[in-house]
Every structure is written in C-alpha cells, then in structure tokens.
C-alpha positions as CSV (number, residue, x, y, z in Angstrom):
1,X,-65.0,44.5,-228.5
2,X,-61.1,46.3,-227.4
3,X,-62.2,44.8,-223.9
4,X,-63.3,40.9,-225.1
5,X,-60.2,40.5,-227.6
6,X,-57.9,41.6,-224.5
7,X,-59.5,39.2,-222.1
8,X,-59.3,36.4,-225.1
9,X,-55.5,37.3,-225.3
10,X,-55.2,37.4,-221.9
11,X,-56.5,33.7,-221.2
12,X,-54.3,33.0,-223.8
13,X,-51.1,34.0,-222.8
14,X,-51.7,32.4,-219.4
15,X,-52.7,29.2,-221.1
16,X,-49.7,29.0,-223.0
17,X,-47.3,29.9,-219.6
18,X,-49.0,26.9,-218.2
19,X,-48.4,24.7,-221.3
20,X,-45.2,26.0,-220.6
21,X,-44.6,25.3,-217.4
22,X,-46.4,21.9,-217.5
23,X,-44.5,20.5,-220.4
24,X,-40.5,20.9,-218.6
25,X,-42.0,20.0,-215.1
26,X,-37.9,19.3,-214.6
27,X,-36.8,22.9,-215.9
28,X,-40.1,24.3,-213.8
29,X,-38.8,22.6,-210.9
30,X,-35.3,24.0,-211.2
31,X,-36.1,27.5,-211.8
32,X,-38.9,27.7,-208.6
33,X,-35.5,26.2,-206.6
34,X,-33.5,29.3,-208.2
35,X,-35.6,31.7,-207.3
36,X,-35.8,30.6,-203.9
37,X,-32.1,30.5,-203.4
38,X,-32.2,34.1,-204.8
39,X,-35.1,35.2,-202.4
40,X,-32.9,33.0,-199.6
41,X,-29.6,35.6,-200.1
42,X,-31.6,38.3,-200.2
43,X,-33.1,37.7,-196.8
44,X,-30.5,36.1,-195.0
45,X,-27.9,39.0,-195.7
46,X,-30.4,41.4,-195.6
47,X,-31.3,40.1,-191.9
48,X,-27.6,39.5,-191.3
49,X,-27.3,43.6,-192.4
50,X,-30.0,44.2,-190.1
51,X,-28.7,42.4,-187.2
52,X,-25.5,44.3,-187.5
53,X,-27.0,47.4,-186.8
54,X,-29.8,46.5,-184.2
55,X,-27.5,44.4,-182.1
56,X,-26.1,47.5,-180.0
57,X,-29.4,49.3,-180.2
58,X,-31.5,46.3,-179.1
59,X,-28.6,46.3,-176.2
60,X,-29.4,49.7,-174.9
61,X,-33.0,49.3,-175.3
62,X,-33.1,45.8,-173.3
63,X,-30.8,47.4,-170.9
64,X,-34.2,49.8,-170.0
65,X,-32.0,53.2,-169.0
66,X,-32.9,56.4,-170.1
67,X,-29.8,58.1,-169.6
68,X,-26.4,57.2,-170.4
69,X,-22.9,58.9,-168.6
70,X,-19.7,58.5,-169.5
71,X,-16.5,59.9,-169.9
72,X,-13.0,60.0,-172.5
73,X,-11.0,56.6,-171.0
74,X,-7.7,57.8,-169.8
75,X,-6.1,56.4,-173.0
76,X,-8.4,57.2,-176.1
77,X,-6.5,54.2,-177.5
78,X,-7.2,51.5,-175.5
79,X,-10.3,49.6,-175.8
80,X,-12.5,51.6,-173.4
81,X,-12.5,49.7,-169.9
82,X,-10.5,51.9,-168.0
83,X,-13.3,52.7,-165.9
84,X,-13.2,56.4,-166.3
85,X,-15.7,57.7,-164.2
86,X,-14.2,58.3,-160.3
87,X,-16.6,58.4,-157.0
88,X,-19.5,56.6,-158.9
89,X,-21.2,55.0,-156.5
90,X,-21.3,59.0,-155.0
91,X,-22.4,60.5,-158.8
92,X,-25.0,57.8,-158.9
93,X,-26.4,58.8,-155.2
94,X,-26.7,62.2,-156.3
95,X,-28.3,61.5,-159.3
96,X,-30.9,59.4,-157.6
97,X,-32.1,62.1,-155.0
98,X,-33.6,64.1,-158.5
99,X,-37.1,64.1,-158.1
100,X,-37.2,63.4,-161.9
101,X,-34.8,60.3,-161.6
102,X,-36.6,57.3,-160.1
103,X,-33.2,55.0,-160.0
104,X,-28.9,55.5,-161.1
105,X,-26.2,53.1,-160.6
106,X,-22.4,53.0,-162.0
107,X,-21.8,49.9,-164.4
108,X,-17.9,48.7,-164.7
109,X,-16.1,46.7,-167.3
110,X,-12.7,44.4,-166.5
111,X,-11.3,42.0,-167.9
112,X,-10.5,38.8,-165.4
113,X,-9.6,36.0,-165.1
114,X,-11.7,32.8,-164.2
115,X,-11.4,28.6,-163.5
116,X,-11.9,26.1,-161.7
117,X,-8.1,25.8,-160.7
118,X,-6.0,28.4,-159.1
119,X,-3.1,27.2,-162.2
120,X,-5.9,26.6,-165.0
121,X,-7.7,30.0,-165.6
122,X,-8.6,31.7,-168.3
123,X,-9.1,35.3,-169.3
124,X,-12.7,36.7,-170.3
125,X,-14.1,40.0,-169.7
126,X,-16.6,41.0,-167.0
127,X,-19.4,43.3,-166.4
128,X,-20.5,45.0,-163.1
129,X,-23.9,45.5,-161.9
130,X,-25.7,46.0,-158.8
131,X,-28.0,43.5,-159.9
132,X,-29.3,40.7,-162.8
133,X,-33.2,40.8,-164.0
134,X,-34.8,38.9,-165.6
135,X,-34.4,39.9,-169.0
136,X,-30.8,38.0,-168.5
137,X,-33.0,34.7,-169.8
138,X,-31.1,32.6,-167.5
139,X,-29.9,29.0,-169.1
140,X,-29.6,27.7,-165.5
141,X,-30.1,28.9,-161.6
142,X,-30.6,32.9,-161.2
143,X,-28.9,36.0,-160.5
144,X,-27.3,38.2,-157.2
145,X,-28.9,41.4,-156.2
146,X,-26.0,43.8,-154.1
147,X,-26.4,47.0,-152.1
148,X,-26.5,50.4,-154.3
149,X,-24.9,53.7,-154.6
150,X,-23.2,53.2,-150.7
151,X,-21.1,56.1,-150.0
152,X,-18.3,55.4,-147.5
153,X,-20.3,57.1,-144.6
154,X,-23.4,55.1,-145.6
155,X,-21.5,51.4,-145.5
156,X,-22.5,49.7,-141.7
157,X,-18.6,49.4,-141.4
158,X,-17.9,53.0,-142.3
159,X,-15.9,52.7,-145.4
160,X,-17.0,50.4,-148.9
161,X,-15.3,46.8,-149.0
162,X,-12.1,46.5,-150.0
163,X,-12.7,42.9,-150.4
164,X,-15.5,40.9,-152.4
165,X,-18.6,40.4,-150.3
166,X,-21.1,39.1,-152.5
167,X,-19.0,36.3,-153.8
168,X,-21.3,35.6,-156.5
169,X,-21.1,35.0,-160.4
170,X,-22.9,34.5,-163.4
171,X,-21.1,32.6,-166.0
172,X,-21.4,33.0,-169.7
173,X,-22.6,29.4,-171.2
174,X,-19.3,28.7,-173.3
175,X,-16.5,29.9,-170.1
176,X,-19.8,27.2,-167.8
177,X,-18.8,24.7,-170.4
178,X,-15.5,25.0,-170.9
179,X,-14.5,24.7,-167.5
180,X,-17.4,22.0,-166.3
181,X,-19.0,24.3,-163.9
182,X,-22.2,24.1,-162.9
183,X,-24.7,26.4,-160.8
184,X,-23.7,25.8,-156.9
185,X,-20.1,25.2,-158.2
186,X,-16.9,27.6,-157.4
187,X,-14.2,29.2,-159.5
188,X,-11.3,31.7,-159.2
189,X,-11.8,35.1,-159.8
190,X,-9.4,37.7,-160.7
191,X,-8.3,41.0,-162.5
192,X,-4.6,38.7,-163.1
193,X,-3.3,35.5,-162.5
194,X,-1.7,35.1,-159.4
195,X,-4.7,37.7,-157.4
196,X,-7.3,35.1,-158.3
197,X,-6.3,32.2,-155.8
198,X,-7.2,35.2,-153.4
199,X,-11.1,35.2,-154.6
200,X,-13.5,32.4,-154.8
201,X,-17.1,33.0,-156.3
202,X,-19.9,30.6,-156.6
203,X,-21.9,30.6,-159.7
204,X,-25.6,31.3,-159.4
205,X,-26.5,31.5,-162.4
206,X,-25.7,30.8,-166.4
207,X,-26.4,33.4,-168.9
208,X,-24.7,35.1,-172.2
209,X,-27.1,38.4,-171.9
210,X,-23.9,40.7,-171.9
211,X,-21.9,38.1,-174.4
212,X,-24.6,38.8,-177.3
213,X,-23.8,42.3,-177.0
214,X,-20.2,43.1,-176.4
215,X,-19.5,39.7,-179.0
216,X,-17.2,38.1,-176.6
217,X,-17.6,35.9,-173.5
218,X,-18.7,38.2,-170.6
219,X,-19.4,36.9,-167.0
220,X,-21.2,39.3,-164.4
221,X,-20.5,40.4,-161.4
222,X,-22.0,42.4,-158.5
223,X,-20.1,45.9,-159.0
224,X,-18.8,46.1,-155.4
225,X,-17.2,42.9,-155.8
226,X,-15.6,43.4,-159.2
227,X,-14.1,46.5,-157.7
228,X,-12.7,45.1,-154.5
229,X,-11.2,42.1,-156.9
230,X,-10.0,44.9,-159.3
231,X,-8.2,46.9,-156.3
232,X,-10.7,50.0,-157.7
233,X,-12.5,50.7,-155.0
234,X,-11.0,53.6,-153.2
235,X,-11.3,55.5,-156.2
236,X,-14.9,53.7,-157.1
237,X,-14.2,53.3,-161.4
238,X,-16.7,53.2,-163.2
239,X,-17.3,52.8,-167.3
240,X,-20.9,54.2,-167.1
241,X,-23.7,55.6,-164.9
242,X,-27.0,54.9,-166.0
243,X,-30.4,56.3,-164.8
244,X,-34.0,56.0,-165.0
245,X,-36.3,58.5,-165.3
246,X,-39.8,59.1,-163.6
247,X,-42.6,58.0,-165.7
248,X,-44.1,61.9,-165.8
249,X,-40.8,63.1,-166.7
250,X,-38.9,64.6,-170.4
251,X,-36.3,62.2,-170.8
252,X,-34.5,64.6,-172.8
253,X,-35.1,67.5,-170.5
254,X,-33.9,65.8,-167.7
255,X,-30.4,64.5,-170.0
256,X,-30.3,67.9,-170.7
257,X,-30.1,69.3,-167.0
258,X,-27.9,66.1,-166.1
259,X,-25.4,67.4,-168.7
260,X,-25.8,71.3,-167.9
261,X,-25.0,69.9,-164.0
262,X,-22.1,67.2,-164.4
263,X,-20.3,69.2,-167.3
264,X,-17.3,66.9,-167.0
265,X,-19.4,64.0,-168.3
266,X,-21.1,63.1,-171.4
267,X,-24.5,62.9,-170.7
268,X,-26.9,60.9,-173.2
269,X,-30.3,59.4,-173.9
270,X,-30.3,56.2,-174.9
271,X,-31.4,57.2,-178.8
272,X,-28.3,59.4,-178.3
273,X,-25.9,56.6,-176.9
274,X,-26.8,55.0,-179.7
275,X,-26.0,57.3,-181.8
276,X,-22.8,58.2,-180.2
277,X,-22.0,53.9,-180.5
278,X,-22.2,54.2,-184.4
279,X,-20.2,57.3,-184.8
280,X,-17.6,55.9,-182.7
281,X,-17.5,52.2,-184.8
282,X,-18.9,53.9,-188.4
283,X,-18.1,50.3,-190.1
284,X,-20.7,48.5,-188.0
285,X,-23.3,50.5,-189.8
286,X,-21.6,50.8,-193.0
287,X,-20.9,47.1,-193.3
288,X,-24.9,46.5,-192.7
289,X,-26.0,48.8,-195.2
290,X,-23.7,47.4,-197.5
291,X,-24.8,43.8,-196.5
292,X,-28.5,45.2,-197.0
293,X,-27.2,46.8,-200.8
294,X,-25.4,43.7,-201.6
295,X,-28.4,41.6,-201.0
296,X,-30.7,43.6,-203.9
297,X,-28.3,43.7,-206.3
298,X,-27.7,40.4,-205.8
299,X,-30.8,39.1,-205.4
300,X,-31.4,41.5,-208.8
301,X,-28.5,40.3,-210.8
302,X,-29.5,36.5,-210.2
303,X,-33.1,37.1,-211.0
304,X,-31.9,38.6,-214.4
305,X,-29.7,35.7,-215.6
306,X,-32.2,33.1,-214.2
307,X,-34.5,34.5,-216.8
308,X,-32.6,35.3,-219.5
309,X,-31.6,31.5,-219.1
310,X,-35.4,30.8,-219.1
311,X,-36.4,32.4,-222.2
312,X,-33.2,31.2,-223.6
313,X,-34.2,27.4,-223.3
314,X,-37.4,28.4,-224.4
315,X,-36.2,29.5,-228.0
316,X,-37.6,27.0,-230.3
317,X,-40.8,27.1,-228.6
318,X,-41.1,31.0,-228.9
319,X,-40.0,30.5,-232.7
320,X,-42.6,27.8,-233.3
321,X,-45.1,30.2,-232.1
322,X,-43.9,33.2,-233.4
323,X,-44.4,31.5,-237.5
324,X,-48.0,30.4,-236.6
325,X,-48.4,34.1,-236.0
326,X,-48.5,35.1,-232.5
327,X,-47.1,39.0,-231.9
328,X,-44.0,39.4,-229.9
329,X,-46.2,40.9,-227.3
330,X,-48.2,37.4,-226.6
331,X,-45.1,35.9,-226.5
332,X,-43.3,38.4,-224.1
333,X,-46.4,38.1,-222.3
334,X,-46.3,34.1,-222.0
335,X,-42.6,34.6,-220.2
336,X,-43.7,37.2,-218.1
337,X,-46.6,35.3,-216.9
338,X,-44.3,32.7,-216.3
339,X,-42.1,34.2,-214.5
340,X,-45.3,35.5,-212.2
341,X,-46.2,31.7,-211.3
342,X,-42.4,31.1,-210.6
343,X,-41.8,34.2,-208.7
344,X,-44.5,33.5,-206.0
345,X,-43.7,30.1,-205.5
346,X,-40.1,30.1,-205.2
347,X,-40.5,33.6,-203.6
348,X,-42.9,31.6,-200.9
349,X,-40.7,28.7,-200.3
350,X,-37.7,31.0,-200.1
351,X,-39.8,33.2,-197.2
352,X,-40.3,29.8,-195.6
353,X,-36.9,28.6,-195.6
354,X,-35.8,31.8,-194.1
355,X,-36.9,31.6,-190.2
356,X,-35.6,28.0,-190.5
357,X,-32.4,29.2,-191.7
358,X,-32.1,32.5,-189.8
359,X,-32.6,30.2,-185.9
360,X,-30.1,27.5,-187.6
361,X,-27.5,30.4,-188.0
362,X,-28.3,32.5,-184.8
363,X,-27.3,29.3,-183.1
364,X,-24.3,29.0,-184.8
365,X,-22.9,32.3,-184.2
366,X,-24.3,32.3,-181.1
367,X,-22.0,29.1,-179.9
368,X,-19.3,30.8,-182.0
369,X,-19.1,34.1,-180.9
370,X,-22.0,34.6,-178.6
371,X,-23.9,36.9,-181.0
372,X,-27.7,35.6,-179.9
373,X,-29.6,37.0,-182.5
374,X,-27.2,38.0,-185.2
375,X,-29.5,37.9,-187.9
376,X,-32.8,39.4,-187.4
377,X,-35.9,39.3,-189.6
378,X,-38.6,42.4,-189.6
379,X,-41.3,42.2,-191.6
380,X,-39.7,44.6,-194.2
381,X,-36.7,42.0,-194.5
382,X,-39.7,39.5,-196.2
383,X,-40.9,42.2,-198.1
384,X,-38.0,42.7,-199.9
385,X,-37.5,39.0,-200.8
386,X,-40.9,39.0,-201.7
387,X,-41.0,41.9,-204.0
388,X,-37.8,40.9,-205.3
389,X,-39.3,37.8,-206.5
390,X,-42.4,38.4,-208.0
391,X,-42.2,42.1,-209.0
392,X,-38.6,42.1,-210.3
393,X,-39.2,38.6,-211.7
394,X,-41.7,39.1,-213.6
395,X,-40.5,42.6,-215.0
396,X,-37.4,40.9,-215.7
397,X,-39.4,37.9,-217.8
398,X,-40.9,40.0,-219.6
399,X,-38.2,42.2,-221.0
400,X,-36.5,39.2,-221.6
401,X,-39.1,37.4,-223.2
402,X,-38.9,40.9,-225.1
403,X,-35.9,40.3,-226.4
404,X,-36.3,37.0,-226.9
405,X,-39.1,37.5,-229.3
406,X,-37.3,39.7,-231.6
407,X,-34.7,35.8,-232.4
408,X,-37.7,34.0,-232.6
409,X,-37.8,33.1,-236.1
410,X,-38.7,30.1,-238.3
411,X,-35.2,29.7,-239.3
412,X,-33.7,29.5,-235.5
413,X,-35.9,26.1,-235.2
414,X,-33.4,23.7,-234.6
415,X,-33.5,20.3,-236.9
C-alpha cells in the first residue's frame, strides 16, 4: 500500500509541474533560456580555463620531441630569446649518434623584421627549424626542408654559411595579410632595420602553427638562415635542442643520461618541459583554475536565484494548493520536478550552443591574437554544464520550493 500511495503521489506531483509549466508557457520559456545562459558561462569559461592551461602543453605535444634542452638566457630578465645554447648544431650531432636517439636538432628564437619594402617593415618574432611538417596545417603553399646538425668540417665549403642560403619563409596569416603577400612573393628579412635590405626571402608557405603557441605573430625560418641573418652563426645560438627517442627506448632513461652527460644543460621530457613552463609563468595555470572555479560558482549562484525567482512567482499557486491540503512535501516536490524538466532542456540547448560559440570565439582570438584554439572543450567541460543544470537545478528547486512552502498560506493569496 506504502508503495501504491508513493507512486499515486508521485504522478501527482509531476502532474502538477506540468500544469505548471504548461500554464506560464512565457515564464517556462524564460527560465529554459536562463538556464542555458547559466550552462553557456559555465562551459565557455570553463573551456576558456582549460584552453589556458593546454595551450602550451598541446604545443610540446604537437611539437612530437621527447626531450627538451636548454639553458639560463644570459640575462634571466629578458624575455628568453637570447639563444643560450653555443655550438648547437655540434650538441645536436652528438646527440644524434646515441643509439637510443633516432633524431636532435637546435631550434632558435629572434625577433626580425619583415615587409615588402626595404622602408616599410615591421617587427614580429621568428622561429628556427631545420624543417616544417605537416602538422603546420598550411593556409596556403608548403614548407622548406634545410640541411641538419652541419658541423663546420661537414659543410661542402668547409665552414657553415655566414649568409642565408635557403632563402625561404613561412609567413604567419595576419603579417601575409598585412603586408599583401602572397606564396611565390618576396619580403625583407632582418634581425633590424637597416640589415634587412641585405636579405630577400620568398614565402612558401602561410601558416600561424608557432603564432597559436607563443600568442604573438611568429614567421619561420630554416635555422641556418635565421642565424646567418642574425650574425649568430659562428657561435651557432640556439634557444633549444630537441630530440627524439628510439621507439624501444625509456624516454626518461635516456633524459636521464642526456642530463648526467651535458651537465651544463637542463635536460627534460616533454611532461617535464611542461612542467618546468608552468612553474616558470605560475599565473597561466592559476588564472585557468580560477576561470574553471569561477565558472561553478557562477554557474551555481545563477541557478540559485533563477529558482528562488521561480518558486517566488509561483507563490499564490503554492498557497492555493497548500489550503486544499497538499503537504509542503508535494509541493516542494512539484518545484523540484520542475526544475528537473527545465534543467535538461536548458542544460541541452546550453550544451548545444556551446561548440557553436566555442569555433565563433576560437576564431576571434585567433584573428586577434593568434590563439587557434583558445578555448577548448573535453568531454568533462559538458559534464559539468550538464550536471550543473539538472543535478544542482533540481536540488536547488527543491529547497527552494522548501522554503517556499513554509509562506504558502491562505492569507498570502493576493486579491
């Protein structure tokens, strides 16, 4: 009998959350609309907070190295492209002759200057490589592929080039645009004003791959070149040598030997770089776990008025049905069940918006400040907006169709 009267209450209560529901189709409307705004701000800054802190690591991971050198830049307050590491190309050719390392080569970091017009340049910043692959998700044309790890001795003319050889670019979309350059063009290149009428490069190839990452427009350049432009080869600078390990081989066994054998060098694996990247720049991952924090409780705080607003509006109703003799818990029940139908569909139309949203604001930081994929959306992201709005929402109608049971009273029905 315990078991029939519950069912019987039960079908009640969700009858009279329907009647609800169906008699303000307007109010209904509304509050699905709020909830999905509140499911929207949790997702998007949630995804933003996420974004945040996978951008670098996404970098190093797309970047496919295993092991990460570097060194202290010669002034710990400048921004890190000094190019620390001397002999690189040499380092790297040691590196590579390990029968546990399948591949090394030195990256470098300057900033240059680039345009169509020996007067007319402008200064961006510019990454060296040996060569572009095809994770670089070329726009337009391709990439340059250069000789690696040359010593002196090993270079046909007996010493590395002092001047560019190569002679090829590929320009970040925004400096393409700016400058109306296409692929087959040529610009200027230079590490200052007047040494770039001395160097003419033609573009191959359009790309931001290194923009997204370092958040700034980044052109690249075969590493031989960038140092001949930059007046750093006899020394051969380099920011970092990277290297590739054999598939049979302990990543971290063989960082481990790398760092025990080229003690002047900070030797990492990539889970380590990136690791290292956070400790260095603590507020990147602070400001996206506060972005993921601020997201719940907001997301929390605007679930709790929009309900307490509900069962507000809802007070005369709750009172009529209170003096025909309903129990506060059929009527907490009726809110609660309420807020169950509006939780799942705002919560779904909110889950639905968010890819649209998330690709409509990756593009715009993307064309503002080259960020690709800014904001980015696992599957846990949409199970916190959806949790937020059915579990919370409906734990949150009930308790306030709790409360709002305890005012509902003959003598609050208005005229």
């Amino acid at each position: 009998m315990s078991l029939r009267r519950a069912g019987r209450r039960l079908r009640a209560v969700v009858g009279l959350a329907f009647a609800q529901l169906r008699r303000a189709p307007g109010r209904t409307a509304l509050t699905v609309f709020a909830v999905a705004l509140a499911v929207l701000s949790v997702t998007l800054l949630a995804s933003l907070g996420v974004g945040v802190v996978q951008t670098g690591e996404d970098g190093l991971d797309n970047a496919d190295r295993d092991i990460w050198v570097s060194s202290d830049p010669i002034d710990p307050s400048a921004s890190g492209t000094e190019n620390p590491i001397v002999g690189a190309h040499g380092v790297a050719a040691e590196m590579s002759e390990r029968d546990d390392v399948s591949s090394a080569a030195p990256i470098a970091m300057h900033d240059i200057y680039v345009g169509t017009e020996a007067d007319d340049l402008e200064r961006t910043s510019a990454v060296g490589v040996h060569e572009t692959h095809d994770g670089f998700d070329f726009e337009e044309g391709g990439g340059f592929e250069s000789e690696m790890n040359l010593s002196a001795g090993e270079h046909p003319d007996g010493e590395r080039p002092s001047e560019p050889e190569t002679e090829e670019i590929v320009l970040d979309p925004n400096t393409a645009e700016a400058h109306d350059v296409e692929v087959g063009d040529t610009v200027y290149v230079g590490t200052s004003r007047e040494s770039a009428a001395n160097h003419e490069f033609t573009v191959v190839g359009i790309s931001a791959y290194y923009s997204q990452y370092l958040g700034s427009d980044t052109e690249t350049v075969p590493l031989t070149d960038l140092q001949a432009v930059a007046g750093t080869t006899g020394t051969d600078r380099a920011t970092f040598i990277t290297a590739s390990v054999e598939d049979d081989a302990d990543r971290d066994a063989v960082g481990a030997e790398l760092d025990e054998e080229y003690a002047a060098y900070d030797v990492r694996t990539s889970d380590e770089q990136i690791g290292a990247m956070f400790e260095e720049q603590p507020l990147v991952l602070a400001s996206g776990a506060t972005l993921v924090g601020l997201a719940v409780v907001g997301g929390i705080v605007l679930t709790v008025n929009l309900f307490a607003l509900v069962a507000y509006q809802q007070r005369d109703e709750l009172a009529a049905l209170r003096a025909i003799g309903l129990s506060r818990w059929v009527l907490a029940g009726t809110i609660a069940v309420q807020g169950l139908v509006i939780g799942v569909v705002g919560g779904i139309l909110g889950l639905v918006a968010t890819p649209l949203l998330v690709a409509g604001l990756n593009y715009l930081a993307s064309s503002v400040i080259g960020f690709g994929e800014l904001l980015q959306t696992p599957p846990e992201v949409y199970l916190l907006g959806l949790v937020l709005a059915i579990v919370v929402g409906t734990v949150v109608a009930l308790v306030t169709g709790w409360r709002a049971s305890r005012y509902a009273r003959i003598q609050h029905l208005s005229g």
